[in-house]
VMD Tcl script that draws the C-alpha trace (Angstrom):
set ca {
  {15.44 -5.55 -10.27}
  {15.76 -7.07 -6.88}
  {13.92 -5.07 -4.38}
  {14.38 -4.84 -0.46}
  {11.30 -4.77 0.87}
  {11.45 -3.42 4.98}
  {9.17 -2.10 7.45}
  {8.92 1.54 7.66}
  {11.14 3.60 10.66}
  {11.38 7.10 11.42}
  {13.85 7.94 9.70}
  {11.45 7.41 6.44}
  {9.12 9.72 7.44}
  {10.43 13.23 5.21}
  {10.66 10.61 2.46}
  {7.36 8.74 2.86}
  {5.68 12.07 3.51}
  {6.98 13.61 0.45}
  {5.57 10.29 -1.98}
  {1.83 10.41 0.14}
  {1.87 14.35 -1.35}
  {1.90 12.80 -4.97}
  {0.54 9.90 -4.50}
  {-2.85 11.77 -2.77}
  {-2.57 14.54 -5.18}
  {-2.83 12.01 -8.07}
  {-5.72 10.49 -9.84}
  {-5.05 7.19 -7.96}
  {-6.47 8.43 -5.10}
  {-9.88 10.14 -4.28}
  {-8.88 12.37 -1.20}
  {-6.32 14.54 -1.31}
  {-4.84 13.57 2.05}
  {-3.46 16.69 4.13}
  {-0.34 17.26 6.17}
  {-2.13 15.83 9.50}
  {-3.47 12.78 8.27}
  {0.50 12.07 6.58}
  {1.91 12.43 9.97}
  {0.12 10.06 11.85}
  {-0.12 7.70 9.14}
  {3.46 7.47 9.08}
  {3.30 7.66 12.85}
  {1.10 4.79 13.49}
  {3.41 2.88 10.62}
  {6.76 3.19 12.84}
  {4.89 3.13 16.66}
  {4.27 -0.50 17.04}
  {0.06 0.58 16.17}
  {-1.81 -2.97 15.91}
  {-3.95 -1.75 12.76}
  {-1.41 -0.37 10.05}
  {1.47 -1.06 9.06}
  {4.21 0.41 7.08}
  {6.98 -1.01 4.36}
  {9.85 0.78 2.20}
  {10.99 -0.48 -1.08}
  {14.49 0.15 -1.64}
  {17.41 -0.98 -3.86}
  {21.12 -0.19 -2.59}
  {19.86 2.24 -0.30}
  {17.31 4.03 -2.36}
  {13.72 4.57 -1.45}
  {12.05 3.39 -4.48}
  {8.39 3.82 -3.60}
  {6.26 2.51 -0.04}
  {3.43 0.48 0.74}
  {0.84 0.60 3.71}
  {-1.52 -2.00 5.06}
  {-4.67 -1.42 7.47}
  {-5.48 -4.80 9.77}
  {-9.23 -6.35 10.26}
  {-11.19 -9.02 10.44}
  {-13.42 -10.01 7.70}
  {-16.61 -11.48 8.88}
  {-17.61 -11.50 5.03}
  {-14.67 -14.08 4.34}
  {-14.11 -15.51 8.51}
  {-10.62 -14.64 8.04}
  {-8.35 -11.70 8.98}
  {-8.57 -9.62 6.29}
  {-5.43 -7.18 4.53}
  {-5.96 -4.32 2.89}
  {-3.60 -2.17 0.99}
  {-3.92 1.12 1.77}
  {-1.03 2.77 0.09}
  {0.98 1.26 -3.11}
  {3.38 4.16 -4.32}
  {6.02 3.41 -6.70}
  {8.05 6.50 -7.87}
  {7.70 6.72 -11.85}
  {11.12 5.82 -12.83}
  {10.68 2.60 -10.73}
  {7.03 1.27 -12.35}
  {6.55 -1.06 -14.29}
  {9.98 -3.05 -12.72}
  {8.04 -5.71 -10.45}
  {8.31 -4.34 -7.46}
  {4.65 -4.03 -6.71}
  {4.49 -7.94 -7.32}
  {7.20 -8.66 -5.12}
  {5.30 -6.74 -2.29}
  {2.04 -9.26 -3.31}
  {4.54 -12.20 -2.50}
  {5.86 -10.58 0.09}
  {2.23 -10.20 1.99}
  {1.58 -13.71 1.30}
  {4.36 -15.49 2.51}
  {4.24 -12.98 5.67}
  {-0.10 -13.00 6.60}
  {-1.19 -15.98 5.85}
  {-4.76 -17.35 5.91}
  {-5.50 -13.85 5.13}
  {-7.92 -12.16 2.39}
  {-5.91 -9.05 0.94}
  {-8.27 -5.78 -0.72}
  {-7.82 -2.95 -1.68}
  {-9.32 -0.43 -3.58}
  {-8.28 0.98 -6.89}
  {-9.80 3.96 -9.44}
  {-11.32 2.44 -12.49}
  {-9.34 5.03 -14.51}
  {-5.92 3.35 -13.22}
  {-5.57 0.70 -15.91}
  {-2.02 0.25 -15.25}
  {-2.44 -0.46 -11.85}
  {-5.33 -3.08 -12.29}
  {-3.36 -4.78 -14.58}
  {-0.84 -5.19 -11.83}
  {-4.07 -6.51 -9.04}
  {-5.31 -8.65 -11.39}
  {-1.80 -10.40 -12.71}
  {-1.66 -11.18 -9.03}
  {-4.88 -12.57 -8.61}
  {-6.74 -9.40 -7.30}
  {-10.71 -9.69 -8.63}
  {-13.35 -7.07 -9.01}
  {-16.45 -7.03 -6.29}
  {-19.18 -5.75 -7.22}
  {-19.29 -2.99 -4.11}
  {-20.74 0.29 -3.43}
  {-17.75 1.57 -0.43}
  {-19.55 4.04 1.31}
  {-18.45 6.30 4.27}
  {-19.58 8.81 6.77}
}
mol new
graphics top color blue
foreach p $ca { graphics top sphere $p radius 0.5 }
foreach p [lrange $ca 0 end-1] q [lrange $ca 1 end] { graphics top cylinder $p $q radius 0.2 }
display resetview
């Protein structure tokens, strides 16, 4: 399956909005998200916002799934640092590459970068996907107030 991958625009949002409601009421994801924080996700995805970033997967005009990406700076690493916020692939389109492509598609697009992201330890299909692309477990405690 060849996959466009594009940055997110407004006229995603009903779309995009409608995947973040499964994907946060999944067991992929700890929070359950609400209406608010899905708006101005996808708001600071299509507004030009220095810290996130939004992209659409699509294949002859069909969403397939979206993927989000929070900028930093890693003083752990001395590098800019990546990390994948959002991954959501609608079921029918799993298992069909498209989150590897994205992988390559980061790459080749932030460079001298380390990627993270964070992942339940209960979503075996999904670290099998991290760690095929070179993805490793550190041994963290996240915490947050």
């Amino acid at each position: 399956m060849i996959t466009n991958i594009r940055k997110m625009t407004r006229d995603d949002k009903d779309t995009v909005i409608s995947m973040m409601r499964v994907f946060y009421a999944s067991p992929a994801v700890l929070s359950n998200g609400s209406e608010e924080i899905f708006e101005a996700d996808v708001e600071n995805c299509v507004n030009d916002s220095p810290y996130l970033e939004g992209f659409i997967f699509e294949e002859n005009d069909v969403i397939l799934g979206y993927g989000m990406i929070a900028k930093s700076f890693s003083t752990e690493f001395g590098k800019p640092c990546i990390w994948v916020e959002d991954l959501y692939m609608k079921p029918e389109y799993r298992g069909t590459g498209i989150g590897s492509k994205f992988f390559d598609y980061l790459e080749q697009n932030y460079t001298d970068c380390i990627f993270r992201l964070e992942v339940e330890e209960e979503n075996e299909r999904a670290i099998h996907v991290y760690e095929k692309n070179g993805f490793a477990v550190l041994p963290y405690m996240e915490m947050k107030k």
